[in-house]
Backbone as ProteinMPNN parsed JSONL, in Angstrom:
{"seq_chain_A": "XXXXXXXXXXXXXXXXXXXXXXXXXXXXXXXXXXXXXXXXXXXXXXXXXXXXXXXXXXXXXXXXXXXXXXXXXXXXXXXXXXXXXXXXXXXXXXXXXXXXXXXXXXXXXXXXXXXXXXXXXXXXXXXXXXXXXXXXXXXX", "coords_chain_A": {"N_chain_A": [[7.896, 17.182, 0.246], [6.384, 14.226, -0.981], [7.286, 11.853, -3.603], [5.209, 10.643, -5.884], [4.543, 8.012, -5.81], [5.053, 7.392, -3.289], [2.864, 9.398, -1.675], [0.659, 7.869, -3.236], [0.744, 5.927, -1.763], [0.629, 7.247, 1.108], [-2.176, 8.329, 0.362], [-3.729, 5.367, 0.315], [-3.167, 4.607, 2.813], [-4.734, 6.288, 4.476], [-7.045, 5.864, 4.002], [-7.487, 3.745, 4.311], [-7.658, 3.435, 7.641], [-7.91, 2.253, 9.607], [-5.397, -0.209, 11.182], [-3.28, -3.514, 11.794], [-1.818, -3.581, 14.895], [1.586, -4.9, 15.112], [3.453, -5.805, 17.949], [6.408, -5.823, 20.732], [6.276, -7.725, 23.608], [7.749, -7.132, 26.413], [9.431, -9.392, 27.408], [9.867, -10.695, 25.083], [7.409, -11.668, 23.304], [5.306, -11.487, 20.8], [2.598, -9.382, 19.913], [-0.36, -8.686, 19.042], [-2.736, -5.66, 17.515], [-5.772, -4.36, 16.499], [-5.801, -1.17, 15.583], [-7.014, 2.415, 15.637], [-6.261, 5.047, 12.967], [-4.15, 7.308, 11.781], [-2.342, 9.094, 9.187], [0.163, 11.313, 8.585], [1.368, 13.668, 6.064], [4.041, 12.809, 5.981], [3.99, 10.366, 5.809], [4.277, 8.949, 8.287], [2.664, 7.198, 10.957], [0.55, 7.84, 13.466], [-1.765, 7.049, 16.4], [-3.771, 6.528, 19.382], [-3.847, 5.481, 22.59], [-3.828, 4.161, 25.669], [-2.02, 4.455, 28.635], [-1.802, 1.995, 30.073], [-1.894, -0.388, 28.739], [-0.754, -3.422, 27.001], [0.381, -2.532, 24.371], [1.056, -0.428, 25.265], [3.69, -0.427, 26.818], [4.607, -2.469, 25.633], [5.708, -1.034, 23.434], [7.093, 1.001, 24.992], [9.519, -0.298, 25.532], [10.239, -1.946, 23.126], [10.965, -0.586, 20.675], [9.905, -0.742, 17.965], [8.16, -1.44, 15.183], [5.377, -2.797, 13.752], [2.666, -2.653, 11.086], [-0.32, -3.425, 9.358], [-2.233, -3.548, 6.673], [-5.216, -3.473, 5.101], [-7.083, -3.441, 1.746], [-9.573, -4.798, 0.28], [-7.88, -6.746, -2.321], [-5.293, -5.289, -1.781], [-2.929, -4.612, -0.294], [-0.652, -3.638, 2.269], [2.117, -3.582, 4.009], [4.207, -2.084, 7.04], [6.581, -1.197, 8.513], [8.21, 0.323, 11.36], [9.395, 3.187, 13.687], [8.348, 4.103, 16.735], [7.209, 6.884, 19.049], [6.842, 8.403, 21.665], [5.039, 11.315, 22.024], [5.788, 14.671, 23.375], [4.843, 17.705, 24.825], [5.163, 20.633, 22.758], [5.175, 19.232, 20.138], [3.451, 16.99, 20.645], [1.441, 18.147, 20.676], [1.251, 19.57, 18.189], [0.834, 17.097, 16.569], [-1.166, 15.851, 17.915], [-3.408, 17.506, 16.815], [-3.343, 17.026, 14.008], [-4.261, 13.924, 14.368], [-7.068, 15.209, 15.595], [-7.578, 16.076, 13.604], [-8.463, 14.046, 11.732], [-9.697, 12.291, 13.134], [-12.116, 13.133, 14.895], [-13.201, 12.363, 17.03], [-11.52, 11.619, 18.876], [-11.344, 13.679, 20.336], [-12.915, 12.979, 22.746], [-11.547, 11.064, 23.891], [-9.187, 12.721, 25.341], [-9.912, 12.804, 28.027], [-9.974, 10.697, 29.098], [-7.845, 8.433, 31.946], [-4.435, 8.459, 31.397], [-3.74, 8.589, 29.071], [-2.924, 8.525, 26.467], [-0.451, 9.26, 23.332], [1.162, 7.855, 19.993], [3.89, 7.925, 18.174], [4.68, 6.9, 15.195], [7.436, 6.376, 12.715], [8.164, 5.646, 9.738], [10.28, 2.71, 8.601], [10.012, 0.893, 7.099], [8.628, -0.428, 3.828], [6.118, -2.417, 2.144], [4.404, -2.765, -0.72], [1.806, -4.563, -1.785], [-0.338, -4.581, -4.189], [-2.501, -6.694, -5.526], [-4.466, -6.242, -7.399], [-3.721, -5.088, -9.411], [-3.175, -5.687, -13.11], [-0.606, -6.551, -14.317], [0.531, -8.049, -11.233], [1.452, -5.318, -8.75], [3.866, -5.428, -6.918], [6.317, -3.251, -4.527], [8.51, -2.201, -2.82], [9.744, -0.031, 0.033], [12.608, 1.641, 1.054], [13.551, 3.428, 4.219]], "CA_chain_A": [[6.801, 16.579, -0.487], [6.336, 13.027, -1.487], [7.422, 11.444, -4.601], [4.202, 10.209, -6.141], [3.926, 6.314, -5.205], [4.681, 7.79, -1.854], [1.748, 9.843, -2.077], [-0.5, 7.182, -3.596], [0.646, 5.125, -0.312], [-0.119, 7.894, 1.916], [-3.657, 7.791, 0.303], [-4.014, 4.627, 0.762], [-3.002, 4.339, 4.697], [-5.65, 7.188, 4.742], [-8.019, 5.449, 3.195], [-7.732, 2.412, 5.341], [-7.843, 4.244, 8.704], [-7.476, 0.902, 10.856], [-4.507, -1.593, 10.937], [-3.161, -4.888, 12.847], [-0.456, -2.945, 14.854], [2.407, -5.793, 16.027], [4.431, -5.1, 18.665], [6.923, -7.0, 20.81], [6.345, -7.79, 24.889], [9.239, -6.708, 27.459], [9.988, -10.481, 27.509], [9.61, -11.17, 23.986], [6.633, -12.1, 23.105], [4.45, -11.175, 19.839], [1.353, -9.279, 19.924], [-1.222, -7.352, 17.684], [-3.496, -4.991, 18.168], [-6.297, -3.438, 15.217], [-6.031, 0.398, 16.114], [-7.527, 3.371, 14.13], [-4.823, 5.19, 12.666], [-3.707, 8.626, 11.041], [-1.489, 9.228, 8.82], [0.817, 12.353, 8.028], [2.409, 13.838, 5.502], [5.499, 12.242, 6.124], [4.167, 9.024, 6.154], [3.962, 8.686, 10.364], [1.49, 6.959, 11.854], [-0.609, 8.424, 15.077], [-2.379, 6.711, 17.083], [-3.803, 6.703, 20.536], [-3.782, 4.348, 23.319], [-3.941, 4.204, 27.456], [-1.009, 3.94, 29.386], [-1.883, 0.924, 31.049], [-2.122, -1.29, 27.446], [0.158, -3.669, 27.062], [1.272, -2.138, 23.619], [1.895, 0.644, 25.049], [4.363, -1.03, 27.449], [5.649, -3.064, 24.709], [6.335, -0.362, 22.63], [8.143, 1.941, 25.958], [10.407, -1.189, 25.646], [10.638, -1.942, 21.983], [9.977, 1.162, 19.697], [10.493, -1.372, 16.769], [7.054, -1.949, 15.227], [4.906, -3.46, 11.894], [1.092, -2.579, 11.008], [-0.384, -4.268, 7.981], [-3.656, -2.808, 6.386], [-5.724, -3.891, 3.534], [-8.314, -2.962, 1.399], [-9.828, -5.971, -0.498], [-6.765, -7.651, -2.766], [-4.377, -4.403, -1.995], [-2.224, -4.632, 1.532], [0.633, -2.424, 2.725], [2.92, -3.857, 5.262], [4.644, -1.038, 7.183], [7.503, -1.145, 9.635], [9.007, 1.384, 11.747], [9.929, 2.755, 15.08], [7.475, 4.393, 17.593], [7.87, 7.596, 19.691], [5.546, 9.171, 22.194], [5.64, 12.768, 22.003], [5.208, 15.255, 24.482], [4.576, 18.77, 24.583], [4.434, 21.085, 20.994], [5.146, 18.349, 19.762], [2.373, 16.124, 21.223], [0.256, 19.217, 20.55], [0.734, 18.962, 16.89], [0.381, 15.854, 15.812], [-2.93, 16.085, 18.723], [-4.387, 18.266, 15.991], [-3.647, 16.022, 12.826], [-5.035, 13.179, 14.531], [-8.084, 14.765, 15.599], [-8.325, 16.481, 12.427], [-9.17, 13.126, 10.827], [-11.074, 11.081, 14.386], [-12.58, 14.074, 15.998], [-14.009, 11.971, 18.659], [-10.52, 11.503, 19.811], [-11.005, 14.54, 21.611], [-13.733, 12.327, 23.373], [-10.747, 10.361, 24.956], [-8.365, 12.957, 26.311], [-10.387, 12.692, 29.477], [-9.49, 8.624, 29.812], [-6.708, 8.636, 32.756], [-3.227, 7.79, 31.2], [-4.453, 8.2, 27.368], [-1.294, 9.112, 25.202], [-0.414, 8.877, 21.291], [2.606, 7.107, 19.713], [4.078, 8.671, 16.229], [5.726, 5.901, 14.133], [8.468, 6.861, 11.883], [8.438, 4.324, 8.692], [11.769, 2.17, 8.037], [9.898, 0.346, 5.742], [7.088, -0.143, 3.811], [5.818, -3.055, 0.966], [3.004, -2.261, -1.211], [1.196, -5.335, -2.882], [-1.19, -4.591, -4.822], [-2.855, -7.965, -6.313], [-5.731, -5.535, -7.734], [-3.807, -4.158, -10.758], [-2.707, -6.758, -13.749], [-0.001, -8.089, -13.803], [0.16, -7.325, -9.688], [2.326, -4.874, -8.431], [4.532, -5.128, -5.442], [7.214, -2.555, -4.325], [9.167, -1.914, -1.241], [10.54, 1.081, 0.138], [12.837, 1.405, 3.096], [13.098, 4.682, 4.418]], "C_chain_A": [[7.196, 15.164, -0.923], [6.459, 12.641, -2.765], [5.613, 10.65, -4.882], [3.654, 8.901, -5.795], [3.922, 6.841, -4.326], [3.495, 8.248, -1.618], [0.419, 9.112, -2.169], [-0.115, 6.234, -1.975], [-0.018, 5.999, 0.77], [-1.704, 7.772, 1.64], [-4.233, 6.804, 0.862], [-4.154, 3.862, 2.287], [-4.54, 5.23, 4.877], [-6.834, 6.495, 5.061], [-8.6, 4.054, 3.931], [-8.483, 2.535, 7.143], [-8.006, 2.824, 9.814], [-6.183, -0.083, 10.062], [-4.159, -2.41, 11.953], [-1.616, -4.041, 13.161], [0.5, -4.395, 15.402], [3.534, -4.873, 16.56], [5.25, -6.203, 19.569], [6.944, -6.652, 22.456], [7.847, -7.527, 25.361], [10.095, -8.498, 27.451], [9.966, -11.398, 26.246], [9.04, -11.684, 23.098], [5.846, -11.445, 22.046], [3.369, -10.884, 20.223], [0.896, -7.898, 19.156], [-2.458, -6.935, 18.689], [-4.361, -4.417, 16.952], [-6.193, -1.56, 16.39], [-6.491, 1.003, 14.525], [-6.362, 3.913, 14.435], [-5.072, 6.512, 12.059], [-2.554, 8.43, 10.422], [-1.043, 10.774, 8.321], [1.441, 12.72, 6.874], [3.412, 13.36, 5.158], [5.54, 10.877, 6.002], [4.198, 8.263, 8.042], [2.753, 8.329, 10.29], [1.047, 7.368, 13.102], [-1.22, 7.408, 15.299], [-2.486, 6.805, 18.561], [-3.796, 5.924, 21.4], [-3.619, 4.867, 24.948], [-2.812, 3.593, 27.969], [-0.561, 2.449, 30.178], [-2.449, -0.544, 30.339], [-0.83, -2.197, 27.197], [1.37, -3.367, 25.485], [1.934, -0.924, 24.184], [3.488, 0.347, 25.915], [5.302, -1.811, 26.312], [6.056, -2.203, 23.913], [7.777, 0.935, 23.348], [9.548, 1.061, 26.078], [11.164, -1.521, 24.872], [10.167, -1.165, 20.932], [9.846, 0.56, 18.601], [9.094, -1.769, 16.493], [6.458, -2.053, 14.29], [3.557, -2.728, 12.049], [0.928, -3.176, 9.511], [-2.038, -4.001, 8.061], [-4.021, -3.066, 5.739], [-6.98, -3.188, 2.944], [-8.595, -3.894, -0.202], [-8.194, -7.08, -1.251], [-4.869, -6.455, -3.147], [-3.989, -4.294, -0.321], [-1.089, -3.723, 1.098], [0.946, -3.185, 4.076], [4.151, -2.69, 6.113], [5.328, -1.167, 8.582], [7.976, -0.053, 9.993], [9.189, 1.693, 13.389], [8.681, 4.115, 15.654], [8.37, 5.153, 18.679], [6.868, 8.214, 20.33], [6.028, 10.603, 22.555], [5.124, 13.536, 22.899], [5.321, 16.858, 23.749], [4.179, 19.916, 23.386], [4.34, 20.221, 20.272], [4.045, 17.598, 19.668], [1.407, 16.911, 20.8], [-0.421, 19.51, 18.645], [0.145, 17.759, 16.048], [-1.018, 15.344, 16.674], [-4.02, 16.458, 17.283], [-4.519, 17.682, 14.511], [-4.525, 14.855, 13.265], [-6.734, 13.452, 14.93], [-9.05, 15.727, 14.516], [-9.404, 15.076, 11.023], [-9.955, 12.421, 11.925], [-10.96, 12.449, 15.367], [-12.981, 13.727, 17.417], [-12.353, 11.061, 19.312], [-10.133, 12.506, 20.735], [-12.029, 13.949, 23.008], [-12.913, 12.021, 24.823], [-9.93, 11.479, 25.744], [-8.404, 12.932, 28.101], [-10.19, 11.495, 30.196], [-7.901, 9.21, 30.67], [-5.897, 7.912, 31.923], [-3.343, 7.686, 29.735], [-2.92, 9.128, 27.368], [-1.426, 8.656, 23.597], [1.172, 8.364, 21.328], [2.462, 8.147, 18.419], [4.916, 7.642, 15.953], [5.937, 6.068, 13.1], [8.744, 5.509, 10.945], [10.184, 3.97, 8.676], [11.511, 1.49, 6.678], [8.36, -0.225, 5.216], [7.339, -1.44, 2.158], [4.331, -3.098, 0.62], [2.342, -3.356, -2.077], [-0.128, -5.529, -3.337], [-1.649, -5.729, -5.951], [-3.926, -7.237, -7.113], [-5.231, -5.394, -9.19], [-3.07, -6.003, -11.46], [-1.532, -6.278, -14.561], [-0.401, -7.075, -12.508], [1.474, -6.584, -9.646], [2.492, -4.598, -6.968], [5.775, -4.323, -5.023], [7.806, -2.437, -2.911], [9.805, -0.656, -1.215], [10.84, 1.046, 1.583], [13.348, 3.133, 3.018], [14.452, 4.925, 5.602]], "O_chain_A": [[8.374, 14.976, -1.224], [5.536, 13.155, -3.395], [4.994, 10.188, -3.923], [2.467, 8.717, -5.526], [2.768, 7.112, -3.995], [2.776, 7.325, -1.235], [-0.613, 9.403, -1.563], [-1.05, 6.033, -1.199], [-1.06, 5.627, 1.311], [-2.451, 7.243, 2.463], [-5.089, 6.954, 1.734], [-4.887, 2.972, 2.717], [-5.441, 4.645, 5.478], [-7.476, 6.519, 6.111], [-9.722, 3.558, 4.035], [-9.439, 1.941, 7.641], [-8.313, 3.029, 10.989], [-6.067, -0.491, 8.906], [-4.64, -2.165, 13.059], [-0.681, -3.839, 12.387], [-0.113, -5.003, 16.279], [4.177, -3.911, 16.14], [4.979, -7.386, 19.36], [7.459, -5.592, 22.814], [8.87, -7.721, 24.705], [11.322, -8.592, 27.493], [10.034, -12.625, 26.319], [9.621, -12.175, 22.13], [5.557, -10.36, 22.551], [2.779, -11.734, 20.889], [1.363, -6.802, 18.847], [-2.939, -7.337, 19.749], [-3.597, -3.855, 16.167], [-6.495, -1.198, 17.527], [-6.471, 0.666, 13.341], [-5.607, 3.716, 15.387], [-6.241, 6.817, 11.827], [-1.708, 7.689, 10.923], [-1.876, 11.422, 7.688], [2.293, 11.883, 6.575], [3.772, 13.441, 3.983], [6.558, 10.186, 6.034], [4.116, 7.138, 8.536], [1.855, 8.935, 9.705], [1.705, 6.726, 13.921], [-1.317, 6.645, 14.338], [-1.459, 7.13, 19.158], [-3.643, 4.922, 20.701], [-3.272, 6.018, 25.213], [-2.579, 2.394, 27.82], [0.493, 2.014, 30.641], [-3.087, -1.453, 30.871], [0.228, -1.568, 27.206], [2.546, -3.712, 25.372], [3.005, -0.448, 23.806], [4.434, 1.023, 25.512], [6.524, -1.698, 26.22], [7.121, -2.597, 23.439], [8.753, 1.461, 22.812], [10.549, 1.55, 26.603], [12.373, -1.603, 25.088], [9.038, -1.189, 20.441], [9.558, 1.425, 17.775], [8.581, -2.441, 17.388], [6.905, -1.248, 13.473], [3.329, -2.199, 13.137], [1.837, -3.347, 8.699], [-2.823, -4.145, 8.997], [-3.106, -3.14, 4.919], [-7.745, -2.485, 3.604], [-8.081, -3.749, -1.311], [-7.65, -7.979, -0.609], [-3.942, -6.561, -3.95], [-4.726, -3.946, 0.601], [-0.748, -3.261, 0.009], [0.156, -3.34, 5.007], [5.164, -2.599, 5.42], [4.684, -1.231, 9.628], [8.254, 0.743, 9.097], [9.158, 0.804, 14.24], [8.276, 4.955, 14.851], [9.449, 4.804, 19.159], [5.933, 8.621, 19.64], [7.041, 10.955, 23.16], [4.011, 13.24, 23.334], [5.707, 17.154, 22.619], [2.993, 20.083, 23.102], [3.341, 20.241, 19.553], [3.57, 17.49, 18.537], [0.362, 16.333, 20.501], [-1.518, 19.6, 18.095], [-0.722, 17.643, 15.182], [-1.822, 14.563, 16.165], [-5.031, 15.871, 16.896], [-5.562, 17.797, 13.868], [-5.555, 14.7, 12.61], [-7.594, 12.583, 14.785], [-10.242, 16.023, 14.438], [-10.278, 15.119, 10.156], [-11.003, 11.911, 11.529], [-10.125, 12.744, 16.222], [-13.073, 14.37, 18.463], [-12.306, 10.077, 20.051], [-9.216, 12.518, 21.557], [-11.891, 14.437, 24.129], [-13.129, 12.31, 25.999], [-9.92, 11.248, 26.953], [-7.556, 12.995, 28.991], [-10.209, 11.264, 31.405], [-7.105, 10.048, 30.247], [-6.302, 6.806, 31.566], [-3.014, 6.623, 29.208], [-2.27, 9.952, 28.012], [-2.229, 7.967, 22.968], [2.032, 8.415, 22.207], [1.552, 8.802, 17.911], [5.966, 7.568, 16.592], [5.034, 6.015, 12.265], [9.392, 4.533, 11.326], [11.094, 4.799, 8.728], [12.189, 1.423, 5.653], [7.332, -0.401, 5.871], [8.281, -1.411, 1.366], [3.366, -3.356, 1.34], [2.309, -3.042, -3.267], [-0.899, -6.42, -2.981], [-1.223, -5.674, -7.104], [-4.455, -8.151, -7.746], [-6.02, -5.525, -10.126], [-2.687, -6.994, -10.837], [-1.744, -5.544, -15.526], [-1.078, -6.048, -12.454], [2.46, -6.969, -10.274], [1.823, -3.975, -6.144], [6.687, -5.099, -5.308], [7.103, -2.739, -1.946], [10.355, -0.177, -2.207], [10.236, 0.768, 2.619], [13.462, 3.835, 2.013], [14.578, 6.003, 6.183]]}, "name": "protein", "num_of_chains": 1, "seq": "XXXXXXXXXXXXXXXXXXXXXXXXXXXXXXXXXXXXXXXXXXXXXXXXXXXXXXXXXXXXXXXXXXXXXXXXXXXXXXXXXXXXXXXXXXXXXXXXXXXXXXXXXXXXXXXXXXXXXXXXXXXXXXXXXXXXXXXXXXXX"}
């Protein structure tokens, strides 16, 4: 179980349900992507994507990866590493993600569709909303 800020972060990823994923090209190159998103328990991100994307390519290359989410004058910057899962595996975290975007069972029929799970390293929470503002970090 989650310590309570954790918690209120998980909410908040929830709550957002899209972010700017960055990821890094085979030849080094920067690039984002908005995806919809899930979040777990644990803090993992889900998401889905087509084999033939160049995140997903950049991520089979560099598992190393940011998303950054907001909701009016409250962001979350969130680093970590990216893992595509296969089998029970793949099968669970199938069923969290399309417990929250049902019409991701829409896609399994797209040729070459897969999910990533990204495992936080680190995470900063700045909330400009509350007074004074509060910003925290947690690395993981």
């Amino acid at each position: 179980m989650l310590p309570q800020k954790l918690s209120e972060i998980r909410a908040f990823i929830d709550a957002c349900g899209t972010a700017v994923l960055g990821t890094v090209s085979p030849s080094g190159v920067a690039q984002t992507a908005v995806m919809g998103i899930v979040v777990t328990p644990e803090l993992e991100i889900v998401f889905d994507t087509v084999n033939t994307t160049r995140k997903y390519a950049n991520l089979k290359a560099h598992p190393q990866c940011s998303f950054a989410m907001w909701k009016k004058e409250h962001g979350l910057q969130y680093e970590g590493v990216a893992m595509e899962p296969v089998g029970e595996e793949l099968a669970r975290y199938q069923e969290i993600y399309f417990a929250k975007l049902p019409d991701g069972r829409d896609r399994l029929s797209w040729p070459g569709m897969t999910y990533f799970v990204v495992r936080p390293t680190w995470l900063r929470d700045s909330n400009y909303e509350s007074r004074p503002p509060n910003i925290e970090e947690h690395t993981f």
